[in-house]
Every structure is written in structure tokens, then in C-alpha cells.
C-alpha positions as CSV (number, residue, x, y, z in Angstrom):
1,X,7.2,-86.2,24.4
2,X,6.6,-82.5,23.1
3,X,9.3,-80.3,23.4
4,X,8.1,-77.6,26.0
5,X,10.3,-74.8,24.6
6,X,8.5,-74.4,21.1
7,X,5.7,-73.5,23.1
8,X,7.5,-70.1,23.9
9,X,5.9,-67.2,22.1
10,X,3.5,-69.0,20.8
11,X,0.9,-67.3,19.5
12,X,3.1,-64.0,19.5
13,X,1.5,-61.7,22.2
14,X,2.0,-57.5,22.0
15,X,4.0,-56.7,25.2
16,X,2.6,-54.2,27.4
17,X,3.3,-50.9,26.7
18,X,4.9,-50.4,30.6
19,X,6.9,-53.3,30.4
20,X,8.5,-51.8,27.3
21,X,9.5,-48.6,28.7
22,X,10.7,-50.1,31.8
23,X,13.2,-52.4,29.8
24,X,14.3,-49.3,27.6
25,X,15.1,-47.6,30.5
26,X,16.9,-50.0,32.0
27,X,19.0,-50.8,29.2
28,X,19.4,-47.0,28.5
29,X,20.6,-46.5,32.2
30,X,23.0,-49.4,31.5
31,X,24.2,-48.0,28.7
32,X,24.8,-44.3,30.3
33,X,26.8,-46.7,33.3
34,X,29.0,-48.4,30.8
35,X,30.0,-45.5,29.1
36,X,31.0,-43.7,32.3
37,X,32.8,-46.7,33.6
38,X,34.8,-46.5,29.8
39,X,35.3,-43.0,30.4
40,X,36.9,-43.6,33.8
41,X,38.9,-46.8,33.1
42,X,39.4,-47.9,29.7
43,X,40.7,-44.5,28.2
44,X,42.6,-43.5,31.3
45,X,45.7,-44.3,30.3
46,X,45.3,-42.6,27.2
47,X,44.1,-39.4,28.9
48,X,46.7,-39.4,31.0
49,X,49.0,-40.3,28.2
50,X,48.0,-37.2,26.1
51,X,47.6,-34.3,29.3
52,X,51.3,-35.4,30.3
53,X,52.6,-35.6,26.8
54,X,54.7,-32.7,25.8
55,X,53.7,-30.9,22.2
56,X,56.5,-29.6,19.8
57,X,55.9,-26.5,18.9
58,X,57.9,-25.1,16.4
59,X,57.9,-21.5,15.4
């Protein structure tokens, strides 16, 4: 019995060139949501940390 899954990709085959730029967007679109989502969660606490924070100034 062959082993279906080293048929996969084989020969290698040049993706279209609209399926590539539909992928890169979505993964840059993805990326620009993740980021946001750290912005707004993940450093909060640090933000808010640093805004309420008093500085010593000393003259």
C-alpha cells in the first residue's frame, strides 16, 4: 500500500500569482490584528503602570 501523502507536491507546481497575494494579505491583515489586540491587552498594564506612575524630579 503507497503512502498517499508523498504524493503531496509532487511534481512541485508555481502557485498562482492571485492565490499568493490573497494569502499575503491575509496574513498581513492578521498580523496588523494581532498587533492591535497586544497593544490593547498585553501592554495595558504596563501603560497604565507608567501614565499613573509618579517621576522624581529633582532640581
Amino acid at each position: 500500500m503507497d503512502n498517499p501523502f508523498k504524493k503531496i507536491g509532487q511534481p512541485p507546481k508555481e502557485v498562482p500569482e492571485d492565490l499568493k497575494k490573497k494569502v499575503m494579505g491575509d496574513i498581513a491583515a492578521f498580523k496588523l490584528f494581532m498587533e492591535t489586540a497586544s497593544l490593547f491587552s498585553v501592554n495595558y498594564a504596563e501603560a497604565a503602570e507608567s501614565f499613573f506612575k509618579k517621576k522624581n524630579h529633582n532640581k
